[in-house]
C-alpha positions in Angstrom: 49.0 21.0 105.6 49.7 21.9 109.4 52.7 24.6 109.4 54.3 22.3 111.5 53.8 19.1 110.3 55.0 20.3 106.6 58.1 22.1 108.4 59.2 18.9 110.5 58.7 16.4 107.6 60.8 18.7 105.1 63.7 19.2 107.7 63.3 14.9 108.2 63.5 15.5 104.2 66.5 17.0 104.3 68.4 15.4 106.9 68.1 12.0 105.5 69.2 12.9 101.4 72.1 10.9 100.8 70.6 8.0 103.2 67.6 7.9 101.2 69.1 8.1 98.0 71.4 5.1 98.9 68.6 3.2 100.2 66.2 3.4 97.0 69.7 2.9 95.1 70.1 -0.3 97.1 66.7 -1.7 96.5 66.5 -0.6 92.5 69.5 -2.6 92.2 67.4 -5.5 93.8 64.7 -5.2 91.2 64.8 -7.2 87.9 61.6 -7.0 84.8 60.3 -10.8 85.6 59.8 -13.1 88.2 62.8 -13.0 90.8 63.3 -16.7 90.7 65.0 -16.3 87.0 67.7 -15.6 88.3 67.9 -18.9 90.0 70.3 -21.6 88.8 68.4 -24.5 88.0 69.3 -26.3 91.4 68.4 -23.3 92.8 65.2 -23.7 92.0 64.9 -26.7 92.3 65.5 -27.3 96.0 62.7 -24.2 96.1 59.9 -26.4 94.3 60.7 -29.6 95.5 58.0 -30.0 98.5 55.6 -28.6 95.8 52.4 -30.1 94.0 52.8 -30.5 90.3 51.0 -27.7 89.4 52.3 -25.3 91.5 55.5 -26.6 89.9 54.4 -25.8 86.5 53.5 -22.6 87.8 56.4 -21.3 88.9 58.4 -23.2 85.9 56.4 -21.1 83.8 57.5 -17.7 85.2 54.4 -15.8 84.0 53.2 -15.6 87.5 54.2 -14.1 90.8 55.3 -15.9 93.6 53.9 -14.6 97.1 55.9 -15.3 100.5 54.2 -15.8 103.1 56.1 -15.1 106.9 54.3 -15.6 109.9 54.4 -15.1 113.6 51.9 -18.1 114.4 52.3 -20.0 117.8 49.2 -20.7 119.7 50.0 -19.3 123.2 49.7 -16.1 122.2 45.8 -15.1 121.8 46.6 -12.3 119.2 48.6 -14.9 116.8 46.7 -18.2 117.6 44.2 -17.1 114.3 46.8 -17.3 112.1 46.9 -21.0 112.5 44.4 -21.6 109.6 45.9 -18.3 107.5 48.8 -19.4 105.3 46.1 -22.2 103.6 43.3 -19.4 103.2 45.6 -16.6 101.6 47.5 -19.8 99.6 44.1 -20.2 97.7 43.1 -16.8 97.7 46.2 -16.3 95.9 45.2 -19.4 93.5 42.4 -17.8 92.4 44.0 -14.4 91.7 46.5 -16.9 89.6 49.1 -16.5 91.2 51.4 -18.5 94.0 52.3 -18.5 97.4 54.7 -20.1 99.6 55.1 -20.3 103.4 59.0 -19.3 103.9 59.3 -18.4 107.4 57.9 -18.6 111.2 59.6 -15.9 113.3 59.7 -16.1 117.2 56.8 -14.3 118.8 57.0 -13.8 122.9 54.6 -12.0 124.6 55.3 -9.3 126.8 52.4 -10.4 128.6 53.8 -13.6 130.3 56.8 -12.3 130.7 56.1 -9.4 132.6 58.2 -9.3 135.9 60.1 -12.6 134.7 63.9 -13.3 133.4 62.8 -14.0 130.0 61.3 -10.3 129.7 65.0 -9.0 129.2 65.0 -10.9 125.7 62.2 -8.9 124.8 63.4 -5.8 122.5 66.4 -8.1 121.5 63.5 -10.4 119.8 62.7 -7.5 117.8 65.7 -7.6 115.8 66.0 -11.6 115.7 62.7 -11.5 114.1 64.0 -9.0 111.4 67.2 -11.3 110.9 64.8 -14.5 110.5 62.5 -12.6 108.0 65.2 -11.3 106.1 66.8 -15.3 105.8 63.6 -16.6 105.0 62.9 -13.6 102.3 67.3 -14.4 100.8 66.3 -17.3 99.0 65.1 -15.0 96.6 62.0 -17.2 94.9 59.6 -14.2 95.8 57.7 -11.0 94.0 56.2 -9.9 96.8 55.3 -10.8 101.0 52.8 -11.5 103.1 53.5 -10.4 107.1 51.5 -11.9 109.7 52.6 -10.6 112.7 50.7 -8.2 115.5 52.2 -7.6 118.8 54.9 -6.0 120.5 58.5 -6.7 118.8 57.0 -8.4 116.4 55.2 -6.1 113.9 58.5 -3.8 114.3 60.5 -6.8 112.9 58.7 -7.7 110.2 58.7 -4.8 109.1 62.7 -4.3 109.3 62.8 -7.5 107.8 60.6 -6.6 104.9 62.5 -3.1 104.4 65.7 -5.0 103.5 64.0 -6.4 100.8 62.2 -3.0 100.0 61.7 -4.2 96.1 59.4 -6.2 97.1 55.8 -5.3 97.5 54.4 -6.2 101.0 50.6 -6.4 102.4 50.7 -6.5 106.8 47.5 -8.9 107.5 46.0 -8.6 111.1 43.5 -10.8 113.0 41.8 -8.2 115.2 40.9 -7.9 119.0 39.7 -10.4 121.4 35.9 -9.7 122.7 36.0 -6.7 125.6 36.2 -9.4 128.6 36.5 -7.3 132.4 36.8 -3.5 131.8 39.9 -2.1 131.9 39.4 0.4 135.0 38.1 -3.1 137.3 41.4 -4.7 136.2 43.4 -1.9 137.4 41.7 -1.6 140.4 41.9 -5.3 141.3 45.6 -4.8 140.8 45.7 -2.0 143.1 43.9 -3.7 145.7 46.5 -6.5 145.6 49.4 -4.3 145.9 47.6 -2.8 149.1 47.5 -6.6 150.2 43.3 -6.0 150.3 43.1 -8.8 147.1 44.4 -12.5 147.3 46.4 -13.7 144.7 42.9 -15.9 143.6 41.1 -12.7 142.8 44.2 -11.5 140.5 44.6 -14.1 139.2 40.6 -14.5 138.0 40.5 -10.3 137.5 43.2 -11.4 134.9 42.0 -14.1 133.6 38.6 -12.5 132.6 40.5 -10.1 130.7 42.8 -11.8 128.8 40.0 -14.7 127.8 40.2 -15.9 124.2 41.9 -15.5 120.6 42.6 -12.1 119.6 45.0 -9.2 120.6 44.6 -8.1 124.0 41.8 -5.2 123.7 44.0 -2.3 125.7 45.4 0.6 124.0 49.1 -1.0 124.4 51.8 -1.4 121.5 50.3 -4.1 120.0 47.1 -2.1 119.1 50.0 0.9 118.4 51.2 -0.8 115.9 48.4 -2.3 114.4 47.5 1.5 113.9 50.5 2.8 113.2 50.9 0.2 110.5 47.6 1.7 109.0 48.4 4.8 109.2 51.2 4.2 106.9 49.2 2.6 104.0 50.7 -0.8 104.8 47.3 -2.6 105.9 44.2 -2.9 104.1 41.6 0.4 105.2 39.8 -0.3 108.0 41.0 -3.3 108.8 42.9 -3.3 112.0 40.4 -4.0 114.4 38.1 -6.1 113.0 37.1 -9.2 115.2 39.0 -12.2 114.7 36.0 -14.4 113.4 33.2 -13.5 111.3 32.4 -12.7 107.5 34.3 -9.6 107.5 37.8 -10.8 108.5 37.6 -13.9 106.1 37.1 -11.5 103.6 39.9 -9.1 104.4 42.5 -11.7 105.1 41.2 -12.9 101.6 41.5 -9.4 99.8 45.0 -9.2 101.7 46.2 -11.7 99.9 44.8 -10.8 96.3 46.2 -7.2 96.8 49.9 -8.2 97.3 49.6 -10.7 93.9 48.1 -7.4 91.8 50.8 -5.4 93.4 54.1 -7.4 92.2 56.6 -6.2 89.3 54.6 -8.6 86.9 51.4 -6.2 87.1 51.4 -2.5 86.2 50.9 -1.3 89.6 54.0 -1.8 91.4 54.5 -1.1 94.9 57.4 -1.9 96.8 57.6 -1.7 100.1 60.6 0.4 100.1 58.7 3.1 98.3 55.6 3.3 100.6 57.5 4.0 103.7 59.2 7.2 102.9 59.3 10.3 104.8 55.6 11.3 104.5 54.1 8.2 105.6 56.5 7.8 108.9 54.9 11.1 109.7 51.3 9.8 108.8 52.5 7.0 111.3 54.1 9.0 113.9 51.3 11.5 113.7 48.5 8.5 114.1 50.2 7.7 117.2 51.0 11.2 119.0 46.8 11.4 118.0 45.7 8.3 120.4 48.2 8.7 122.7 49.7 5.5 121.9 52.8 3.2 122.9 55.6 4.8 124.1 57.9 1.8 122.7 56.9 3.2 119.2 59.2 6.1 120.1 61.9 3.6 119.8 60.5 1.5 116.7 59.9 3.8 114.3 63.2 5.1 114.6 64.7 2.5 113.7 62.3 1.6 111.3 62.8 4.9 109.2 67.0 4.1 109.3 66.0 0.8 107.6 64.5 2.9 105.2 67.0 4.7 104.8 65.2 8.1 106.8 66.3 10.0 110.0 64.4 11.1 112.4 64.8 11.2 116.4 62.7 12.5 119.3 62.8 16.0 118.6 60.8 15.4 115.5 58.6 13.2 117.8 58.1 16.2 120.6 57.7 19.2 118.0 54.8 16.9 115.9 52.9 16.5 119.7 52.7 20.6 119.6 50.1 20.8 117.2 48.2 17.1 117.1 45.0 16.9 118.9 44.4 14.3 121.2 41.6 12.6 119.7 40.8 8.9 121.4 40.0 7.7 124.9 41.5 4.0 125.1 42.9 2.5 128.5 45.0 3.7 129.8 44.2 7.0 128.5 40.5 6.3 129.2 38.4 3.3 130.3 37.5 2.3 126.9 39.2 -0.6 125.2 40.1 -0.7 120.9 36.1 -2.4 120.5 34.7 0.6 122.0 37.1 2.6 119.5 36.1 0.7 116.6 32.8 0.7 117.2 32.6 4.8 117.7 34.0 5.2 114.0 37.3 3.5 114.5 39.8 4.2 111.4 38.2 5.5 109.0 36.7 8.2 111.2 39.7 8.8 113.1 42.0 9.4 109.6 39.2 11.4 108.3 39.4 14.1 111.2 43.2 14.2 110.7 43.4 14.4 107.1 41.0 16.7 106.7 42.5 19.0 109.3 45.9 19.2 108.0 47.4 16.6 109.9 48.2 13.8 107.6 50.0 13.5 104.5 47.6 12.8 101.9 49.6 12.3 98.8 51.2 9.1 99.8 51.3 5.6 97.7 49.4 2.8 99.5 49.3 -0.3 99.4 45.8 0.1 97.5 47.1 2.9 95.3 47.9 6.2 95.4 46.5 8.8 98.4 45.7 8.5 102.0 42.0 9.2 101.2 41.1 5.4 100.8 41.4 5.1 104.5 38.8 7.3 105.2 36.4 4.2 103.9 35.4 1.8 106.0 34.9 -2.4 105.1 31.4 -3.7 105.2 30.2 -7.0 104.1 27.3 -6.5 101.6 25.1 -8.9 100.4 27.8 -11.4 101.0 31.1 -9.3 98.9 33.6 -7.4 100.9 33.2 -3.5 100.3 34.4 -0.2 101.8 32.0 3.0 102.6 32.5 6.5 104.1 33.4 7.6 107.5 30.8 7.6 109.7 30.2 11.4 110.2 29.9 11.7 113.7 31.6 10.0 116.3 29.5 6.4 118.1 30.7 7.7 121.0 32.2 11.0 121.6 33.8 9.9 124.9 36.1 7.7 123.2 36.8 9.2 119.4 36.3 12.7 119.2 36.3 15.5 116.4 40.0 17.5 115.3 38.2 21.0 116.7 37.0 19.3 120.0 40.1 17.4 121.1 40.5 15.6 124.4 43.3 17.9 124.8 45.4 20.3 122.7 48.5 18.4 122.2 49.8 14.8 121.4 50.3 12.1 123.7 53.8 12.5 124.4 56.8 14.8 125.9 60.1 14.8 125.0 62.1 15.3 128.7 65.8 17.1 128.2 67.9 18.4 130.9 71.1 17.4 132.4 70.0 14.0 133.3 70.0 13.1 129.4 66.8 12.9 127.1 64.0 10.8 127.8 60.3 10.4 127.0 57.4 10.5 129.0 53.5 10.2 127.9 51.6 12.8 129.2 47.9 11.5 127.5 46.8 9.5 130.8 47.9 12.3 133.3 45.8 15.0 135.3 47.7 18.6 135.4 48.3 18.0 138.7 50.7 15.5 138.1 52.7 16.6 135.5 55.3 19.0 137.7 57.2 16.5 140.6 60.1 18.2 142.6 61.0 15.8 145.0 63.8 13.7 146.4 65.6 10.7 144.8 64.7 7.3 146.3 67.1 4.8 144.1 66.9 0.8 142.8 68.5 -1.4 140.7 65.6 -3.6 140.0 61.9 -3.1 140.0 61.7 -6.2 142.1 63.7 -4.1 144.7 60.9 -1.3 145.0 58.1 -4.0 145.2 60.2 -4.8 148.7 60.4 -1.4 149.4 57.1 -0.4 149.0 55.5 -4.0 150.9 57.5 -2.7 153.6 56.5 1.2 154.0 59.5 2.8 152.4 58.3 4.6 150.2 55.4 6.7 152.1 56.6 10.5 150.9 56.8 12.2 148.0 59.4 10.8 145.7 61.3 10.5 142.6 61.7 6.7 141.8 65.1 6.3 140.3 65.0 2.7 138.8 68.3 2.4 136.6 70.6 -0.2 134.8 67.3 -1.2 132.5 68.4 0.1 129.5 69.5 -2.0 126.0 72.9 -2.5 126.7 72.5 -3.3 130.6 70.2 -5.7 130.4 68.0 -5.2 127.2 65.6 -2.7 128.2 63.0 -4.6 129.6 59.3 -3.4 130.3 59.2 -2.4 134.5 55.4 -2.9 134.7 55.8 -4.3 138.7 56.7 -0.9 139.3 53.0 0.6 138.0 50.2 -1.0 140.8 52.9 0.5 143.9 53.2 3.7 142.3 49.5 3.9 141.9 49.0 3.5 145.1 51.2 5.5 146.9 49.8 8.6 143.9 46.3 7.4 145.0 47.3 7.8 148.8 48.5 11.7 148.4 52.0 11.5 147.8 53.7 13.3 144.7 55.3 10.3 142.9 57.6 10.3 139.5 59.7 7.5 138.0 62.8 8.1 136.1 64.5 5.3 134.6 66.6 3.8 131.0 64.4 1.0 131.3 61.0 0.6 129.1 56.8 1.2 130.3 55.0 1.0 126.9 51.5 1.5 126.3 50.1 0.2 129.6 52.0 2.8 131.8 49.3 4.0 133.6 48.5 7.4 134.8 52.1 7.4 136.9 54.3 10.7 135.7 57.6 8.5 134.5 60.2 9.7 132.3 61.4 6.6 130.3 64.2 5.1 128.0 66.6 7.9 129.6 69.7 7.8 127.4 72.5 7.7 127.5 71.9 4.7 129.8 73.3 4.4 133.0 75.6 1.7 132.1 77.6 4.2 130.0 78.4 6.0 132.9 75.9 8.6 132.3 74.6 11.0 135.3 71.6 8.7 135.9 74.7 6.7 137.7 75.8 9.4 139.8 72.3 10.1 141.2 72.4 9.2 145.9 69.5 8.9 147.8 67.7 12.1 149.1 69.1 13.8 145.4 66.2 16.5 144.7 65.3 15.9 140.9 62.7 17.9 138.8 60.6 16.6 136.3 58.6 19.0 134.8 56.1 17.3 131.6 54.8 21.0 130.6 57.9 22.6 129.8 60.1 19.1 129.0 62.8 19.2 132.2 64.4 16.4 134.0 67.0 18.1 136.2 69.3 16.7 139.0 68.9 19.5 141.1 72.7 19.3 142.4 75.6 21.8 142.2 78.1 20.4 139.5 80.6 21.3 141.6 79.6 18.0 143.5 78.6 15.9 140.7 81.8 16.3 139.1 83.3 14.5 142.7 80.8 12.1 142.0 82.3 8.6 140.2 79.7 6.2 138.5 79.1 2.0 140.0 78.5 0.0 137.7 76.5 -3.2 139.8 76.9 -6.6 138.7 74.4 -7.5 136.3 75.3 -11.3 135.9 72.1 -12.3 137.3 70.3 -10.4 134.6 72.9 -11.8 131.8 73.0 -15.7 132.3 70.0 -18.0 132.7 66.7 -18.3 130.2 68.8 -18.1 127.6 69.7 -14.6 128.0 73.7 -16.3 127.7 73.4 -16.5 123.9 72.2 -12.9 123.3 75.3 -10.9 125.0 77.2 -10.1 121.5 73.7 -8.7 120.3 73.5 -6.5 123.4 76.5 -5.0 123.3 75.8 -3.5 120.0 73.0 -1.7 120.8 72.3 1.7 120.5 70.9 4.0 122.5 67.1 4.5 123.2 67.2 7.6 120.7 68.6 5.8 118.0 66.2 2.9 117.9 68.0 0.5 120.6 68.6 -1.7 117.6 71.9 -4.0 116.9 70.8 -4.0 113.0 73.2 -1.0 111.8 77.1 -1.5 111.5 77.3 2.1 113.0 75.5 0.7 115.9 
């Protein structure tokens, strides 16, 4: 193993004893030798059979067989879940056949970060995250079911199944994805179109079809954003079949996975002699795998966030420190927009997975002795899922890369280190993702230009205020303000202004994920300005360093004058009533901070 990798993971190890140990106390407890409907009174399980054929009444009667939940994110606006329209029948009789049952239990919310981009309903975003854990964990309490089925891809969503799922971790659980949409318009003529519009040099009819050809038909968006994060992330940590996380939506292949999906989670239960809870796969070794997957690819920044709060639901502590010392030593292996012009097909079809793990594992990087949901070791997911002859199968890694400008080897990286900074200094501790920018970009020392909104900068940028070096302060975005929502207005005017000459940074407590671009921002500041933190205190014409090599964010002011200084608080009512952002105020006021997972889940907030 990597020196530092084994370091970091046995200090995680360490930190998080008693949690852990309560945590796989809690779930033991949980655990009974049969079925878990026995424990059922017999109205109990009645009401839970009642919509059910007569055989699959008799089979559940029975108790000799295992009874499979199945909890999905299906609506059909959004591409990446419309497939799982047809999936709860397929797996139901792919279940049959391994003879055993399955029932569908829940649909949870799924937005899309996509529509909402710029809009009110945007600020319910990362609270959707933890509504979707609460809705998995009711549909999961009525406590008919061995094991789970998630179907969930994007954004919030894969995050809260799998909160949901940890607090039943006695309960073996398979993720099944559906895989990217075809390529549509590249990545870098997107961006550019968007550029050009900013400048005022595109019509809103030429966005509006640049988008449009992008975004085009079923599937996940094909950008390395936090969807496709987690999707690999999700991998990485032995919860999704080997290979399968970008497979295409349609074909031979992804029948047959979604298939094997389903038979895996039936052989996996308490009623077999292989079983795998959830709550024992994710341990400290595989958030590492997971964490070290994504520092690798340069992946969503939002992950910094998830996983935190993921591991706490499992009972494990870690926070960005961990994060910033595991980017020291992980290669930065992949190309995908917006670290590159390729897109997750191109990835997938240079060696994808199984190549990628490969060069990690066999470099130190990962983890190997892990439990999977196919067994024991990470070495499985070096294998690679074919269709032969008509049967689902897995082979080796390719051994060199498709395309060496998009996947590359652990000894010639795209650069040296991970993805991702951790920023520290006396404005608070941030994040920034370094994997898109050009050296030249990664030291801004320039003067504080301030907003309260992103929609407030679009203004000030339309009308020339913003021609000279800067430090964008965009503030009051963080959970408890007004639920952290994504600031992706603020990316095309930045863009331009970098393209133009000027030295450009953003600070803010607000969110950029995946798709930040190649603009130098420090992100999900905490503590959050609401909390009276100095990101408050900051005036126009402030000089402010942010400095991505060595991990500063200074306000450059003597403390003798700060300490005059007294935080304003705006009013955020417009950002707190309307769209149905109303109902969500208790659950934003128990949010933590960014570090901690901005989650309302945990009575210690």
């Amino acid at each position: 193993m990597n020196p530092i990798i084994e370091q970091v993971t046995q200090r995680i190890i360490e930190r998080s004893k008693a949690t852990r140990k309560a945590y796989l106390e809690k779930i033991n407890a949980a655990r009974t030798k049969g079925p878990m409907r026995e424990v059922l009174s017999c109205g109990n399980f009645a009401h839970g059979v009642a919509a059910c054929g007569k055989d699959v009444k008799e089979d559940l009667k029975s108790l000799t067989k295992s009874n499979i939940a199945i909890v999905s994110a299906y609506n059909d606006m959004l591409s990446a879940h419309q497939p799982y329209e047809t999936y709860p029948r397929q797996l139901k009789a792919a279940i049959a056949a391994e003879g055993s049952v399955a029932q569908f239990v829940s649909g949870v919310p799924a937005m899309c970060d996509g529509v909402t981009q710029g809009q009110p309903g945007m600020e319910l975003s990362l609270l959707s995250r933890d509504v979707i854990a609460m809705t998995t964990a009711i549909g999961l309490s009525h406590n008919m079911f061995d094991g789970t089925l998630m179907l969930g891809i994007c954004d919030k969503i894969v995050p809260g199944l799998l909160l949901g799922a940890l607090s039943f971790g006695h309960l073996p659980t398979v993720f099944v994805p559906a895989g990217p949409m075809p390529s549509g318009l590249p990545n870098k003529e997107k961006a550019a179109v968007r550029q050009r519009y900013a400048k005022g040099e595109a019509d809103e009819s030429q966005l509006l079809d640049a988008e449009m050809a992008s975004y085009h038909s079923p599937g996940t968006c094909t950008f390395y954003g936090t969807a496709n994060s987690n999707q690999l992330v999700i991998e990485m940590m032995g919860l999704q079949l080997p290979g399968s996380s970008f497979v295409p939506p349609d074909g031979g292949l992804r029948t047959a996975l979604t298939d094997f999906a389903g038979k895996q989670v039936s052989r996996i239960t308490a009623q077999g002699s292989n079983y795998s809870p959830i709550g024992e796969i994710v341990d400290e070794k595989s958030m590492i795998n997971g964490i070290v997957g994504l520092l690798a690819t340069g992946g969503s920044t939002n992950l910094t966030m998830h996983l935190v709060a993921v591991a706490k639901a499992a009972g494990i502590l870690i926070d960005w420190s961990d994060f910033a010392e595991l980017s020291t030593t992980i290669p930065l292996l992949t190309r995908i927009y917006p670290n590159g012009t390729a897109d997750v097909n191109h990835f997938q079809q240079a060696g994808g997975m199984a190549f990628l793990i490969k060069q990690l594992l066999d470099n130190g990087y990962l983890h190997p002795d892990v439990k999977t949901i196919v067994g024991e070791g990470l070495e499985q997911y070096t294998l690679t899922p074919v269709m032969t002859e008509g049967k689902l199968d897995w082979v080796d890694a390719p051994l060199v890369s498709g395309d060496n400008q998009v996947l590359t080897t652990a000894d010639k990286p795209f650069q040296l280190t991970g993805g991702l900074q951790l920023m520290a200094g006396n404005l608070g501790r941030g994040v920034i993702k370094t994997s898109s920018l050009q050296p030249e970009q990664l030291v801004v020392e320039a003067p504080a230009v301030i907003f309260e909104s992103q929609h407030d900068l679009d203004s000030a940028f339309q009308a020339g205020k913003l021609n000279k070096d800067c430090v964008v302060v965009v503030r009051f975005q963080g959970p408890r303000a007004i639920g952290m929502p994504e600031l992706h207005k603020l990316t095309p005017p930045l863009s331009v202004l970098q393209g133009q000459g000027y030295k450009v940074a953003l600070i803010t407590d607000g969110r950029m994920s995946g798709a930040s671009g190649n603009v130098p921002a420090a992100i999900h500041l905490t503590p959050e300005a609401i909390d009276g933190s100095l990101l408050a205190k900051i005036v126009e014409g402030d000089m402010i360093r942010l400095n991505a090599i060595t991990g500063e964010l200074s306000l450059l002011v003597e403390q003798s004058i700060l300490d005059q200084r007294v935080a304003v608080v705006p009013d955020l009512a417009s950002s707190r009533i309307g769209m149905g952002r109303e109902m969500f105020g208790s659950m934003r006021s128990q949010l933590s901070g960014a570090e901690q997972g901005a989650c309302s889940l945990f009575a210690e907030g």
